[in-house]
ZALUM-777174 format. One line per field, with one value per residue (C-alpha): residue number from 1; residue in one letter; x, y, z. Coordinates in steps of 0.5 Angstrom, whole numbers. Last residue first. Example, Ala and Ser with C-alpha at 12.3 -4.5 7.8 and 13.67 -1.06 7.14 Angstrom:
num: 2; 1
residuo: S; A
X: 27; 25
Y: -2; -9
Z: 14; 16
***
This chain:
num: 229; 228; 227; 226; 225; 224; 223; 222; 221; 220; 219; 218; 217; 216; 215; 214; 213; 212; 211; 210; 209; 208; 207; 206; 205; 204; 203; 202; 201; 200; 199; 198; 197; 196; 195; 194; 193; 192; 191; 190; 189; 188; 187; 186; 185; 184; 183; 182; 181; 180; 179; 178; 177; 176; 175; 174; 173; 172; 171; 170; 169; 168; 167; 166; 165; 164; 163; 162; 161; 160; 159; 158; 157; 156; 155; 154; 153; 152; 151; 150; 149; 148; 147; 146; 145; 144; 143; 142; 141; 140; 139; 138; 137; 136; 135; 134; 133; 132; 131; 130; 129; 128; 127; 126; 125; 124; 123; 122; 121; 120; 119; 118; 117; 116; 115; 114; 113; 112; 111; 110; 109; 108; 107; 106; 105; 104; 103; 102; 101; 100; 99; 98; 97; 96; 95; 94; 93; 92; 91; 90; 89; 88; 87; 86; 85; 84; 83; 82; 81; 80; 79; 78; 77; 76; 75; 74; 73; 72; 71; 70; 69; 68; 67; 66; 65; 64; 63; 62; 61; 60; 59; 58; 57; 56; 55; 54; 53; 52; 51; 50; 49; 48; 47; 46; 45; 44; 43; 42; 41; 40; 39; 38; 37; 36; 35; 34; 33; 32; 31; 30; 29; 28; 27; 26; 25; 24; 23; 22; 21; 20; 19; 18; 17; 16; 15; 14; 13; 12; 11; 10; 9; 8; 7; 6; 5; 4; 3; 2; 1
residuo: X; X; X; X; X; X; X; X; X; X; X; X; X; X; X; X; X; X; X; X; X; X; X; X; X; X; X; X; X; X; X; X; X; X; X; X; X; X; X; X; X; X; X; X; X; X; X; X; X; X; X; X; X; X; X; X; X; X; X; X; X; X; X; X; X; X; X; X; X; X; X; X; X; X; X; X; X; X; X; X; X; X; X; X; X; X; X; X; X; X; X; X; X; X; X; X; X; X; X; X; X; X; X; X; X; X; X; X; X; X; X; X; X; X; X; X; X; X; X; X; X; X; X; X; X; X; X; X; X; X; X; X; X; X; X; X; X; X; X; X; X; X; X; X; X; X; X; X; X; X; X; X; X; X; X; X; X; X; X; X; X; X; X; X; X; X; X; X; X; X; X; X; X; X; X; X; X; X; X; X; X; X; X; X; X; X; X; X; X; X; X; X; X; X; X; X; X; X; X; X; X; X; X; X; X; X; X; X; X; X; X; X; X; X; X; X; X; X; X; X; X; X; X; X; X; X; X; X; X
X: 8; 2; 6; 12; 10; 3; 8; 8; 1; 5; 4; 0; -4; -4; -11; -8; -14; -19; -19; -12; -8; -5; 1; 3; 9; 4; 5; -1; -6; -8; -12; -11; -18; -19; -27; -32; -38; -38; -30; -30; -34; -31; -25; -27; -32; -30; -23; -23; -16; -17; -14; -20; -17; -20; -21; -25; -29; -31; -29; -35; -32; -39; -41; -34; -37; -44; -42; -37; -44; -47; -44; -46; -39; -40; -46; -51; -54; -51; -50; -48; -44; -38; -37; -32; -29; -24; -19; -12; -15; -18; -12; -10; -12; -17; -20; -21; -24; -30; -31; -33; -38; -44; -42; -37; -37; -32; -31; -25; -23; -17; -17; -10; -3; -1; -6; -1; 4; 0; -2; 4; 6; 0; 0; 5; 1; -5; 0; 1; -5; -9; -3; -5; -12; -11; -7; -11; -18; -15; -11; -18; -21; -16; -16; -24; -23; -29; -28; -34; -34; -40; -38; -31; -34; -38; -32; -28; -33; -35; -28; -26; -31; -29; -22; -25; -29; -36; -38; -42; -46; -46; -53; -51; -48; -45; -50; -47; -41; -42; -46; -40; -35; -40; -39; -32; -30; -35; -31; -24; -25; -24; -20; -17; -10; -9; -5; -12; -16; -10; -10; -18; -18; -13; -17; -23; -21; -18; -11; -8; -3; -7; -11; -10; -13; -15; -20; -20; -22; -19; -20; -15; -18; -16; -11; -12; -5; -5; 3; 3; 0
Y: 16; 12; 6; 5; 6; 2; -4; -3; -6; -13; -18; -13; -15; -9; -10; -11; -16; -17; -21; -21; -28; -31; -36; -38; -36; -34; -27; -23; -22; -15; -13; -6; -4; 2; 4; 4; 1; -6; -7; -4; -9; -14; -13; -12; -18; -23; -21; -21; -17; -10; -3; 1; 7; 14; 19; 14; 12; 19; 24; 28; 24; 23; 22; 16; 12; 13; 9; 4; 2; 2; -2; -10; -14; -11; -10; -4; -4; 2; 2; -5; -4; 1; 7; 10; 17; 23; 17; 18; 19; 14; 9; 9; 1; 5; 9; 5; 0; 6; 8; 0; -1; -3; -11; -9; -11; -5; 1; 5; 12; 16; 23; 23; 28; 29; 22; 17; 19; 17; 12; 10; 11; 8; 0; -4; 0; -4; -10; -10; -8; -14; -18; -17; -18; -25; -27; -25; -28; -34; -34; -34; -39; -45; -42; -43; -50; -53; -52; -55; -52; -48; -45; -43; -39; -35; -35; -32; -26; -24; -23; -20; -16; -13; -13; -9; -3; -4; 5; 3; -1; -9; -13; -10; -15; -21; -27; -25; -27; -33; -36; -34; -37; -44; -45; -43; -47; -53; -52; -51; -58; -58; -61; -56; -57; -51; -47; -51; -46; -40; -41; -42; -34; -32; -36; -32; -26; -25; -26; -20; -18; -16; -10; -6; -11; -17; -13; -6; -5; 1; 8; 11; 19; 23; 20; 25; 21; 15; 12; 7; 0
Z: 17; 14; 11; 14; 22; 19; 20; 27; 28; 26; 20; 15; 8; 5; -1; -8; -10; -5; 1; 3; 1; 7; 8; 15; 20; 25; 24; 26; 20; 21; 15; 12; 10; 3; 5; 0; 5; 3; 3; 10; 13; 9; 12; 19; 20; 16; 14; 22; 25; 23; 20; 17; 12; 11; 4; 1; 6; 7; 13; 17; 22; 26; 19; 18; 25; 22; 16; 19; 24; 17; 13; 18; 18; 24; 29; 29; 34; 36; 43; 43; 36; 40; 35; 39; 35; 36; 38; 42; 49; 49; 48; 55; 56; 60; 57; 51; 56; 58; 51; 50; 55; 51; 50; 44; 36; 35; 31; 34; 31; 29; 25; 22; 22; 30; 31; 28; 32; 38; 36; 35; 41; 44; 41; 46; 52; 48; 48; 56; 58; 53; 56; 63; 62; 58; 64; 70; 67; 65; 73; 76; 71; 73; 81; 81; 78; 76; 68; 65; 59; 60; 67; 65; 58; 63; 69; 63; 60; 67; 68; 62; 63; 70; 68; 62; 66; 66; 66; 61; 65; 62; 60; 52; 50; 55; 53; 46; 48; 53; 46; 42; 47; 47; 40; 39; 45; 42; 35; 38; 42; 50; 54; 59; 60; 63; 57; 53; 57; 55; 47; 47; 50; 45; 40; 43; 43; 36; 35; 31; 36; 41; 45; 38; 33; 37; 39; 38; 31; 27; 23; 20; 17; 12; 7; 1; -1; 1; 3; -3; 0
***
């Protein structure tokens, strides 16, 4: 991707995306269970993460911080796998909140770079309080715009939740970016709207082909350094 001219505006998803290196919250909670020797198939954990998920949307406060979320998001996916271990389900949380502390601290100097030349805003499928979590990941002071679908009800891949992020901007697709980890979600979202997208791949060693022809395919969230600095 050439260095954009007329590049106004980067919008981003913030799950797997500026909280971890393009791993999604269920795979990096998946990764964590099977660290404590939880068996359990990735197609019934990816069934029961979902449905803990979406049981989670919109039943939180906004003022819910992201430790408070991940506990209630770890002790619901603990419950419907049948972890009984408290401790097992304690050190889960502990450790995907501190690396989501870690990697996000990771992400805010270049957000920072980025804010002094664009307009930078989070578009998430979130449970209501994603305001709330930028804050406290120290990247909410880096956005002129949180868009969380709970509070929306519009939900990604749908292209009117990027829509309403880009009017409240007042950029247009064309003159903006999304930066995301889920090709299905991110990618296509930003596709159906006209919007450029750069796809967060994570650097898992393996081949990925981009969803669209000529579309930048990124390892790590530093790349954007090269490309949009």
């Amino acid at each position: 991707m050439r260095r954009a001219e007329g590049l106004q505006a980067i919008l981003f998803d913030l799950g797997g995306t500026l909280d971890a290196p393009g791993i999604p919250w269920k795979e990096r909670l998946f990764r964590l269970y099977r660290g404590e020797n939880v068996d359990v198939a990735p197609e019934r954990f990816t069934e029961m993460f979902y449905r803990v998920d979406d049981g989670l949307v919109g039943t939180v406060e906004p003022a819910l911080s992201l430790r408070e979320t991940v506990q209630r998001l770890v002790a619901g996916v603990s419950r419907a796998v049948g972890v009984a271990d408290p401790e097992v389900t304690e050190r889960i949380e502990t450790r995907f909140y501190i690396d989501s502390m870690t990697y996000a601290r990771r992400s805010a100097p270049l957000l920072a770079q980025l804010a002094e030349r664009y307009r930078l805003g989070v578009v998430s499928n979130f449970y209501g309080n994603l305001t709330t979590v930028c804050a406290e990941l120290g990247l909410g002071q880096y956005m002129n715009v949180i868009v969380d679908s709970a509070e929306v009800g519009w939900v990604k891949p749908d292209a009117r939740i990027f829509g309403h992020a880009l009017d409240r901007l007042r950029v247009s697709p064309a003159a903006s970016t999304f930066v995301g980890d889920s090709p299905l979600r991110d990618m296509a979202g930003a596709r159906a709207i006209g919007m450029p997208h750069i796809w967060l791949a994570g650097d898992t060693g393996a081949s990925v082909e981009p969803c669209c022809p000529g579309d930048t395919v990124i390892r790590t969230l530093d790349t954007l350094r090269v490309l949009l600095l």
